[in-house]
VEXGU-338506 format. One line per field, with one value per residue (C-alpha): residue in three letters; x, y, z. Coordinates in nm, 4 decimals, decimal comma, always signed. Layout:
<rs>
residu [ALA:...]
east [X:...]
north [Y:...]
up [Z:...]
</rs>
This chain:
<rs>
residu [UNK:UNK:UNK:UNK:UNK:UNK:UNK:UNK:UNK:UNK:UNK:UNK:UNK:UNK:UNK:UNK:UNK:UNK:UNK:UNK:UNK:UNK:UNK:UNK:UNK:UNK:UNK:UNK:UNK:UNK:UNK:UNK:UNK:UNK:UNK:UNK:UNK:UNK:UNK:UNK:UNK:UNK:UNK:UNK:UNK:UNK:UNK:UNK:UNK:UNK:UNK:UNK:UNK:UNK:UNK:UNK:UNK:UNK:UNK:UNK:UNK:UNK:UNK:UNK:UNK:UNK:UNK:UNK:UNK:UNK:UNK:UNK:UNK:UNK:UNK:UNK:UNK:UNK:UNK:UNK:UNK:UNK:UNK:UNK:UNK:UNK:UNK:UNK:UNK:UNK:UNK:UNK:UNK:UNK:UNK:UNK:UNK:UNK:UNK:UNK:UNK:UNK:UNK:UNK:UNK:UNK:UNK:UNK:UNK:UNK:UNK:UNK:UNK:UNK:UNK:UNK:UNK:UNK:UNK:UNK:UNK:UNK:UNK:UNK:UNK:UNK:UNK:UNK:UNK:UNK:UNK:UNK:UNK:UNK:UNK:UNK:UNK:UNK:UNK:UNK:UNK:UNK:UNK:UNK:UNK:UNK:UNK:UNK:UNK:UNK:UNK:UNK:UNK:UNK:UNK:UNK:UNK:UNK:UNK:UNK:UNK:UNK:UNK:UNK:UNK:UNK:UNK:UNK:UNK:UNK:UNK:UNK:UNK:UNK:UNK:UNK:UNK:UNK:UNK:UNK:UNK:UNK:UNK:UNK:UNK:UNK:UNK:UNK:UNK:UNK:UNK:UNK:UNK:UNK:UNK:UNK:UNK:UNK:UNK:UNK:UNK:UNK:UNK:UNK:UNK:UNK:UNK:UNK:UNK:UNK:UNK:UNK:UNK:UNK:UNK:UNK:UNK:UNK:UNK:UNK:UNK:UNK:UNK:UNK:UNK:UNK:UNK:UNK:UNK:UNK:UNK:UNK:UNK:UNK:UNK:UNK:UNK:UNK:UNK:UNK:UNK:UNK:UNK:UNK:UNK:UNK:UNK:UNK:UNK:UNK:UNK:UNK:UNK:UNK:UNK:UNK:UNK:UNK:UNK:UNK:UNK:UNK:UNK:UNK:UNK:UNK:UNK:UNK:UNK:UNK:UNK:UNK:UNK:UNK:UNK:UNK:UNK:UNK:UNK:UNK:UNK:UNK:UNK:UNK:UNK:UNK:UNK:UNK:UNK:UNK:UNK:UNK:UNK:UNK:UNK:UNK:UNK:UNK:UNK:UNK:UNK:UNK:UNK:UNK:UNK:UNK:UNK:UNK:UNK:UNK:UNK:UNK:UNK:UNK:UNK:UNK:UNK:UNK:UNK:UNK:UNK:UNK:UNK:UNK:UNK:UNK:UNK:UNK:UNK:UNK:UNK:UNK:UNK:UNK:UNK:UNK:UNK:UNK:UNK:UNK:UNK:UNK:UNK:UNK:UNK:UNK:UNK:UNK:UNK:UNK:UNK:UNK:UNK:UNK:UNK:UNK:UNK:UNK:UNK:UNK:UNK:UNK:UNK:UNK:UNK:UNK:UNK:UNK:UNK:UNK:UNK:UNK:UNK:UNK:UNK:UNK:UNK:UNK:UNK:UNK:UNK:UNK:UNK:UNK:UNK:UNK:UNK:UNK:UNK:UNK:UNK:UNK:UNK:UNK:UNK:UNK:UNK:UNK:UNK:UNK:UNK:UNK:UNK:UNK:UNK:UNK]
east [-1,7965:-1,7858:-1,9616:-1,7095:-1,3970:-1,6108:-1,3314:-1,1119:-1,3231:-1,2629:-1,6522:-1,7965:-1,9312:-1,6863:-1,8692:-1,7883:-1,3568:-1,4281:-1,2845:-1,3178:-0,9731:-1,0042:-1,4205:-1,3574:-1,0771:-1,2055:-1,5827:-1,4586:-1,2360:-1,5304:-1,3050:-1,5019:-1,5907:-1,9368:-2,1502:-2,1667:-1,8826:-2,1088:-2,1425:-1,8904:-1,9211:-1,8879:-1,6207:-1,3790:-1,3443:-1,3244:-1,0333:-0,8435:-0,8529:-0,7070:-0,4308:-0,3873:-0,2955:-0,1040:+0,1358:+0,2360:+0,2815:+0,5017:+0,6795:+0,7537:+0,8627:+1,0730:+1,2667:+1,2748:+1,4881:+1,6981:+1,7887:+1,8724:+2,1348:+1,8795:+1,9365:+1,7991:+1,4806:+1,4312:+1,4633:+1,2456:+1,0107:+1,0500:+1,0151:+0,5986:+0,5722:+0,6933:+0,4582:+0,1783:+0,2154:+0,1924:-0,1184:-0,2809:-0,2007:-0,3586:-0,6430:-0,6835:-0,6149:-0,9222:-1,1174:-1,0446:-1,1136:-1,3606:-1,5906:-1,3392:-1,2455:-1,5965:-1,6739:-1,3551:-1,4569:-1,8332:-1,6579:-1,4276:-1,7523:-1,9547:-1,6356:-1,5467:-1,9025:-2,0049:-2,2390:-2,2565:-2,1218:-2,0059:-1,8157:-1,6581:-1,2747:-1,3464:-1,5145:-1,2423:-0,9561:-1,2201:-1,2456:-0,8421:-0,7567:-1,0004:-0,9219:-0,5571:-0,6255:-0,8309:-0,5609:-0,2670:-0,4462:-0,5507:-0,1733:-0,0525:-0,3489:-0,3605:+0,0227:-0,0203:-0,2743:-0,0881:+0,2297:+0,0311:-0,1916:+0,1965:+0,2945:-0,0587:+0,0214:+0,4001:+0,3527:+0,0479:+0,2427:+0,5318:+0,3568:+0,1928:+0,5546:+0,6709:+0,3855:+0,3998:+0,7467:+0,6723:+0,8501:+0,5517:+0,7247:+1,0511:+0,8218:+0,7438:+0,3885:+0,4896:+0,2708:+0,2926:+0,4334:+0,6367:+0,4232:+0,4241:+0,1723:+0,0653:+0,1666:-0,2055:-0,2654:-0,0195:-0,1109:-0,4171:-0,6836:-0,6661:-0,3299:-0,5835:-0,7939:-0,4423:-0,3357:-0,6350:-0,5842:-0,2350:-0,3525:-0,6142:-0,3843:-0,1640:-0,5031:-0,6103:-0,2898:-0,3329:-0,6564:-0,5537:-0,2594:-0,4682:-0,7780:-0,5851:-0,2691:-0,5365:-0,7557:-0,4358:-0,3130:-0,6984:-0,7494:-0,4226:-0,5171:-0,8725:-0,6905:-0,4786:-0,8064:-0,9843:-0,6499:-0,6648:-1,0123:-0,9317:-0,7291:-0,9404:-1,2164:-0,9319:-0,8273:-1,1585:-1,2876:-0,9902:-1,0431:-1,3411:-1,0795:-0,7993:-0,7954:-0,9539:-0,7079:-0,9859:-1,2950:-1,5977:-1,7488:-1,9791:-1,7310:-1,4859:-1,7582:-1,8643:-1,4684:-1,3953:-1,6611:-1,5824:-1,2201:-1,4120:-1,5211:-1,2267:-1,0230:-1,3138:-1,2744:-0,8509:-0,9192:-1,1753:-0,8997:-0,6349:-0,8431:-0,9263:-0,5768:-0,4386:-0,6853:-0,6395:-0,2632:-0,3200:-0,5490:-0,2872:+0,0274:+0,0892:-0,0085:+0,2344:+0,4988:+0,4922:+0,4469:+0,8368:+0,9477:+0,8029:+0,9609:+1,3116:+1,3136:+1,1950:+1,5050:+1,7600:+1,6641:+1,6738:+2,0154:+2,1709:+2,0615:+2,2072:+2,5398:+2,4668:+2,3328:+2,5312:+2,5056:+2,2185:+1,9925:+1,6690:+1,7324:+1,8770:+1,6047:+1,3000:+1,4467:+1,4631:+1,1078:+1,0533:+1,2904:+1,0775:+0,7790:+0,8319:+0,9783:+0,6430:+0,3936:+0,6434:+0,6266:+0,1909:+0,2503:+0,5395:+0,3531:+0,0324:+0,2674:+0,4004:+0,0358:-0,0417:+0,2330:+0,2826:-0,1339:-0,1123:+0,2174:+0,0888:-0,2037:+0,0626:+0,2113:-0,1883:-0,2603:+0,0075:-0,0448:-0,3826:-0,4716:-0,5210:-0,3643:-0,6703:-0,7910:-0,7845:-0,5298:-0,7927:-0,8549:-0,5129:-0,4555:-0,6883:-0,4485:-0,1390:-0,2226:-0,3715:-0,0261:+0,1798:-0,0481:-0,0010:+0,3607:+0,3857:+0,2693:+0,0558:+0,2450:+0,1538:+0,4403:+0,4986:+0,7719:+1,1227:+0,9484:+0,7935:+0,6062:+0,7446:+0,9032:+1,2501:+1,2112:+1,1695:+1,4635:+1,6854:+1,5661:+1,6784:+1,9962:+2,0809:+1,9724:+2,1926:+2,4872:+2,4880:+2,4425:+2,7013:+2,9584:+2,8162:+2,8774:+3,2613:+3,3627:+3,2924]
north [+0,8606:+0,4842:+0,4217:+0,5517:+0,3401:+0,0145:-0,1170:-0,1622:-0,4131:-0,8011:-0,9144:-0,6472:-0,7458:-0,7073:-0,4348:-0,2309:-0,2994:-0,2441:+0,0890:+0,2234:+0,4630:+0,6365:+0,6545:+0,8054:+1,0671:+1,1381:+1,2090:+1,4302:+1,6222:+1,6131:+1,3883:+1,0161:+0,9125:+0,7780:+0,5822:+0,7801:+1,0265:+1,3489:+1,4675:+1,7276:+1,8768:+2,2260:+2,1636:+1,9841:+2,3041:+2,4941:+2,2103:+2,2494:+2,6187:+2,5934:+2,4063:+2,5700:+2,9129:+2,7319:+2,5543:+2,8880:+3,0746:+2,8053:+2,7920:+3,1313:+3,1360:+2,8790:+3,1058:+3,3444:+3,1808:+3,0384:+3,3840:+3,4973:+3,1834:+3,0464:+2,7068:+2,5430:+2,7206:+2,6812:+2,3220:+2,3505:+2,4940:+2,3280:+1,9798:+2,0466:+2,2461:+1,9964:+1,6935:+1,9497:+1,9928:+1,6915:+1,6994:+1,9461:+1,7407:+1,4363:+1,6576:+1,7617:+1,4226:+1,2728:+1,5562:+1,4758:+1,0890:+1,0860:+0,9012:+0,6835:+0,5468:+0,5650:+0,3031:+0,0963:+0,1370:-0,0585:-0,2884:-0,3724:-0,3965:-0,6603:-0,8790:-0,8860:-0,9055:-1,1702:-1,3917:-1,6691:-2,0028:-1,8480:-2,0544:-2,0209:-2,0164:-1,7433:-1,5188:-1,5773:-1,4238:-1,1529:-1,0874:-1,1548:-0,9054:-0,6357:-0,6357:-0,5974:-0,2927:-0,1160:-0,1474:-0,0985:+0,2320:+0,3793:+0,3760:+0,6161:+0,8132:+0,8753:+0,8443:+1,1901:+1,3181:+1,2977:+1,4909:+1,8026:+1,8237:+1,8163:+2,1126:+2,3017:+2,3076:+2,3392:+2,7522:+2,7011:+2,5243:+2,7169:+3,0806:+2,8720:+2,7559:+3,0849:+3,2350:+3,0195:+3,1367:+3,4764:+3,5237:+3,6344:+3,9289:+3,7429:+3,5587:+3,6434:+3,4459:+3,2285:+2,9946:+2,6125:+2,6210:+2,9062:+3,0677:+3,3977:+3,6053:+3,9620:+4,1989:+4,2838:+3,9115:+3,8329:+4,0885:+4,1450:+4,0918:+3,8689:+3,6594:+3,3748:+3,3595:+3,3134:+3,0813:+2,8510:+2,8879:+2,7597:+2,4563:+2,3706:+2,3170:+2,0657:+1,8416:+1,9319:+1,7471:+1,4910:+1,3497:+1,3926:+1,1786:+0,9210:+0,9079:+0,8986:+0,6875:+0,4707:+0,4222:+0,2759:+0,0360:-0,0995:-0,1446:-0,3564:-0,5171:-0,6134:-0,7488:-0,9665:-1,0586:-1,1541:-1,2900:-1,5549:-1,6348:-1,7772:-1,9802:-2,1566:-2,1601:-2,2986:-2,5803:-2,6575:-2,7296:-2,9491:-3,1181:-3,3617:-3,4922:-3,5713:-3,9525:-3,9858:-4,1451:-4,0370:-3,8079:-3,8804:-3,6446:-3,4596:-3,4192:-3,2724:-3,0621:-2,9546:-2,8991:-2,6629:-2,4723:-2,4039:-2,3261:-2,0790:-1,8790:-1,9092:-1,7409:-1,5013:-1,4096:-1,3690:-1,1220:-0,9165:-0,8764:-0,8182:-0,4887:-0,3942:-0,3557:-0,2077:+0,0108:+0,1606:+0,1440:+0,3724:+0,6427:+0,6101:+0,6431:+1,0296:+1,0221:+0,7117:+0,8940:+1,2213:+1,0274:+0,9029:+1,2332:+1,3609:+1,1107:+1,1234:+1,5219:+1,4938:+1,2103:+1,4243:+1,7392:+1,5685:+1,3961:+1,8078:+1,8970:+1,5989:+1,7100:+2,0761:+2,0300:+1,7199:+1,5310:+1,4536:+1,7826:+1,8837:+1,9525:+1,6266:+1,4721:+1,6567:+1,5496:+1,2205:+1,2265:+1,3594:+1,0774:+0,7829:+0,9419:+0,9578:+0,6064:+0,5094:+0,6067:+0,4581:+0,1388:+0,1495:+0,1954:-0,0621:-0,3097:-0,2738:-0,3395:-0,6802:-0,7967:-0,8166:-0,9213:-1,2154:-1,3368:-1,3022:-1,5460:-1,7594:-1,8593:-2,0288:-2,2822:-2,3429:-2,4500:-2,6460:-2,8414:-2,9016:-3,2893:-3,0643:-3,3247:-3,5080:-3,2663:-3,3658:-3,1824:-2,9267:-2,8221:-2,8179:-2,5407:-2,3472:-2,3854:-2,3556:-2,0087:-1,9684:-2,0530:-1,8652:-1,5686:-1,6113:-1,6517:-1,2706:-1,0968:-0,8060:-0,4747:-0,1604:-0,0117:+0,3260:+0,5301:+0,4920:+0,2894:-0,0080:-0,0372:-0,3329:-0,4147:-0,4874:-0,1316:-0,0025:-0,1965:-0,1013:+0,2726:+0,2026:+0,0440:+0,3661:+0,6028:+0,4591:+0,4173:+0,7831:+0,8956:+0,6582:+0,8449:+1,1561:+1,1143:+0,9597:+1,3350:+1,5339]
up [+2,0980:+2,1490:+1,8778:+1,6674:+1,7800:+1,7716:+1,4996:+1,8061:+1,9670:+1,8911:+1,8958:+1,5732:+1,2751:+0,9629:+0,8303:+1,1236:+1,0371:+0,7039:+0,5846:+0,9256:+0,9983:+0,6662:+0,6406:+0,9957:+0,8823:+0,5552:+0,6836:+0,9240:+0,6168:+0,3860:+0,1536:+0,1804:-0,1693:-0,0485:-0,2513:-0,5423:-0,5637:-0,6249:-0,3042:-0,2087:+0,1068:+0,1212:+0,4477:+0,1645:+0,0383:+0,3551:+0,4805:+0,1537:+0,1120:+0,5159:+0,4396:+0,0728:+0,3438:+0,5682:+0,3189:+0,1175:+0,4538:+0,5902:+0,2524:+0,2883:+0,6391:+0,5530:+0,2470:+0,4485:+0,7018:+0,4305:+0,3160:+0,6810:+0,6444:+0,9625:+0,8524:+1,1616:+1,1670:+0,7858:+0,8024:+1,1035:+0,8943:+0,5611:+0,7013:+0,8124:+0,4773:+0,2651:+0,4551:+0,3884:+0,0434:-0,0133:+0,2262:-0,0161:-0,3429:-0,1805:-0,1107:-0,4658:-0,5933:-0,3816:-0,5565:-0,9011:-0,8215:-0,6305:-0,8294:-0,9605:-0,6129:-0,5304:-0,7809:-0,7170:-0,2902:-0,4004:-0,6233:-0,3532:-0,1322:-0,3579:-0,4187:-0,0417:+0,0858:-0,1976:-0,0144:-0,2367:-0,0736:+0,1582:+0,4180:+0,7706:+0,6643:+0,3845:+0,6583:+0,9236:+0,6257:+0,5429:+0,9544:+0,9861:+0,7209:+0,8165:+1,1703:+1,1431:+0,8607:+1,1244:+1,3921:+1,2165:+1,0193:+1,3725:+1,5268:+1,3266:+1,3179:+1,7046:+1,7269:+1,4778:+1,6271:+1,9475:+1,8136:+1,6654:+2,0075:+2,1796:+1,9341:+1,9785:+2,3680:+2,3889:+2,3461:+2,6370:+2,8232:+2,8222:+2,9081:+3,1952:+3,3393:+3,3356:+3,4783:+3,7699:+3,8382:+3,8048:+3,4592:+3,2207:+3,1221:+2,9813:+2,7577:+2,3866:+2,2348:+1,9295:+1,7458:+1,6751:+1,3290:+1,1705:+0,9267:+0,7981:+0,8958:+0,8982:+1,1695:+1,2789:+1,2981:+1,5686:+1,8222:+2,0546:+1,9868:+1,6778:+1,7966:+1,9765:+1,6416:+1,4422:+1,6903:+1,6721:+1,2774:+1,2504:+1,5092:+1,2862:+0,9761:+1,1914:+1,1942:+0,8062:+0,7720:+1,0166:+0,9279:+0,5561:+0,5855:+0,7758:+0,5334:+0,2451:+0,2843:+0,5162:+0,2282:+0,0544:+0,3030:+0,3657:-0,0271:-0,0342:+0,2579:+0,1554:-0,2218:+0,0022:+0,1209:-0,1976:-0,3326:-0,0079:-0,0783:-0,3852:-0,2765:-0,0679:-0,3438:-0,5055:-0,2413:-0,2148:-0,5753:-0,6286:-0,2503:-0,3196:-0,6288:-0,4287:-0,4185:-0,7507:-1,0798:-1,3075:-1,3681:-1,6075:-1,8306:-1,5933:-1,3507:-1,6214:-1,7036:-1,3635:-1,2444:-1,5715:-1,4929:-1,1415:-1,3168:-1,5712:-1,2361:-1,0630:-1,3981:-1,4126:-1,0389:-1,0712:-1,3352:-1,1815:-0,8967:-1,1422:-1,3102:-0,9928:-0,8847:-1,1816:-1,1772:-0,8086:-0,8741:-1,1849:-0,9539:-0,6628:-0,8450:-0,8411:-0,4757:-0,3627:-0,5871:-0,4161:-0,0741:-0,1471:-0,3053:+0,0385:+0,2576:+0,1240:+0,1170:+0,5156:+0,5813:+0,3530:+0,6042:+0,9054:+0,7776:+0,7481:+1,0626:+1,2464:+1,1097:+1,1606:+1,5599:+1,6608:+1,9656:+2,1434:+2,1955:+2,1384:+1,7248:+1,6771:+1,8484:+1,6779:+1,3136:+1,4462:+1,4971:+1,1566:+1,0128:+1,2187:+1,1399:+0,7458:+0,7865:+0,9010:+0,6608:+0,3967:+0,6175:+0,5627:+0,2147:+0,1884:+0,4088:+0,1830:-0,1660:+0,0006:+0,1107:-0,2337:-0,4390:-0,1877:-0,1974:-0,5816:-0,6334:-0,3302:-0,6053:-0,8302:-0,5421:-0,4586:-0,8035:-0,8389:-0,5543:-0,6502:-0,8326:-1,1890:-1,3837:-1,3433:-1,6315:-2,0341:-2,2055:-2,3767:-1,9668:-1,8557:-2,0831:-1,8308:-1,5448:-1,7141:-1,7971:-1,4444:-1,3295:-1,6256:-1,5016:-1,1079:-1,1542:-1,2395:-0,8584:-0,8702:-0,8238:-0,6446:-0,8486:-0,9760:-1,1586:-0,9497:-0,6687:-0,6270:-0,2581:-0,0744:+0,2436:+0,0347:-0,0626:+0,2481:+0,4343:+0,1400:+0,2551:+0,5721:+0,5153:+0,2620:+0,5343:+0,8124:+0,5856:+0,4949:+0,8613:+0,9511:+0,6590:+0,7768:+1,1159:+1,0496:+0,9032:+1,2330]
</rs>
């Protein structure tokens, strides 16, 4: 067991941080790309046809409360059944790219793990950035992973309360979720099997969430990396020129070359990342569609329950928790656009005037070029920590009007 929470540790080897959360959560799913993408194990399909059950009987528990007028207990209901949904597209989504982000995973892997003059500041970045993807992927992993264990027990703990106080007979078995299920299912002797089921689909979703929207916070995080590798290379092709009023031929000749890689290095970054942002833009669409339906329900029943009880406080907890996966993907959108305009100021500050004019046209585009950050943008969003306080200041103000009306 300790071998598989080594990423924790300050003193392993950066292949151990390196994709560790959502290799960890997406083995255990049957969902990790791997090294060629073919593979499917059979419990992918097992997981997926789980949850497939589980979101259209919570969907329909949840219409069926609507049409009772049980508002409470159909946003209850619709709030996990709308977060799984979107569970089960990501699920399908991984399926129908696997092999794409299997090859952009060992792409990543050769341009982060490129040996080639290789020196002590580029590995402490690589180590800096990898380390902080594996923590910050792993809180809300066990933070989630805490919550559905909570929701498995609560019915446990309950019946074992009111056993000890001699009350067993005033209590009625319910499960963790609301989900509709047959008659036959919820009594003895099936009603532990069912109740084991409906657990299991809190964790489907769980380790989903964490594999996938994992996988997109490390990939930004490893472009930041790459991104600030360049910029040393950068600093340090231009550093041996610093104090130097002019260059002969071979070191013109030896300094545009090194430029030549460097371009050839930005670009391979650049496809890279359009090319992830292409394969992850349905999923980090539907993540916000997801996000903002989960803060417009909790927003209802905050006017509906008022106060401070036990409703108000459980679609708080929906609202924080949907706030933070938006933060991972928010977070990841900054890390790059900020690395990728950071490249301009480095440039500039380098001695490149020190080129003829027929080089200088080299930089100038590698400037024109860095000026314009990389995006992790998609249709109506763009991932970014302005988006996401702008998210929060629109979701305070409208619980603020709400609120103002009671």
């Amino acid at each position: 067991m300790s071998q598989w929470f080594r990423f924790l540790k300050r003193d392993q080897q950066l292949s151990v941080y390196f994709f560790a959360v959502p290799r960890l959560s997406l083995n255990i799913m049957g969902y990790w790309p791997g090294s060629s993408g073919e593979v499917l194990p059979r419990r992918a399909i097992v997981h997926f046809v789980i949850l497939a059950i589980g979101v259209v009987t919570e969907l329909h528990a949840g219409l069926r409360f609507l049409d009772r007028q049980q508002i409470s207990l159909a946003l209850e209901t619709l709030c996990p059944a709308g977060t799984s949904a979107v569970t089960l597209l990501k699920m399908f989504l991984m399926l129908r790219f696997r092999r794409d982000l299997s090859a952009m995973w060992n792409r990543l892997r050769l341009l982060l793990f490129d040996s080639k003059a290789e020196r002590p500041d580029q590995q402490a970045i690589r180590l800096r950035h990898s380390v902080m993807a594996a923590r910050i992927n792993f809180w809300p992993l066990s933070t989630g992973f805490f919550t559905c264990t909570t929701y498995n027990l609560k019915p446990l703990l309950i019946a074992l309360v009111l056993f000890l106080q001699d009350r067993g007979d005033d209590f009625v078995w319910f499960t963790p979720f609301n989900m509709t299920m047959p008659e036959v299912l919820l009594r003895s002797p099936f009603f532990p099997l069912t109740y084991v089921f409906i657990a299991y689909t809190g964790y489907v979703t769980i380790f989903m969430f964490g594999g996938c929207d994992g996988f997109y916070f490390e990939f930004c995080v490893h472009l930041s990396s790459l991104l600030e590798v360049l910029q040393s290379e950068i600093r340090s092709v231009f550093k041996p020129y610093e104090d130097y009023l002019e260059l002969s031929e071979v070191q013109l000749y030896n300094l545009e070359e090194k430029m030549r890689a460097l371009i050839i290095r930005h670009n391979s970054i650049i496809n890279l990342t359009n090319f992830f942002r292409n394969r992850y833009a349905i999923i980090t669409l539907a993540h916000f569609v997801s996000a903002g339906m989960v803060i417009g329900f909790s927003m209802v029943n905050l006017l509906m329950a008022g106060g401070f009880g036990l409703g108000a406080l459980l679609y708080v907890a929906y609202t924080i928790a949907a706030l933070s996966q938006l933060l991972v993907y928010c977070y990841g959108g900054t890390l790059v656009a900020e690395s990728s305009v950071e490249l301009c100021r480095v440039m500039g500050c380098c001695p490149w005037r020190l080129f003829q004019p027929r080089q200088r046209r080299l930089v100038q585009l590698f400037i024109l070029r860095s000026q314009r950050p990389l995006s992790m943008a998609v249709p109506f969003f763009s991932p970014s920590l302005p988006t996401f306080g702008a998210i929060l200041q629109t979701s305070g103000s409208i619980i603020a009007l709400a609120k103002s009306f009671q």
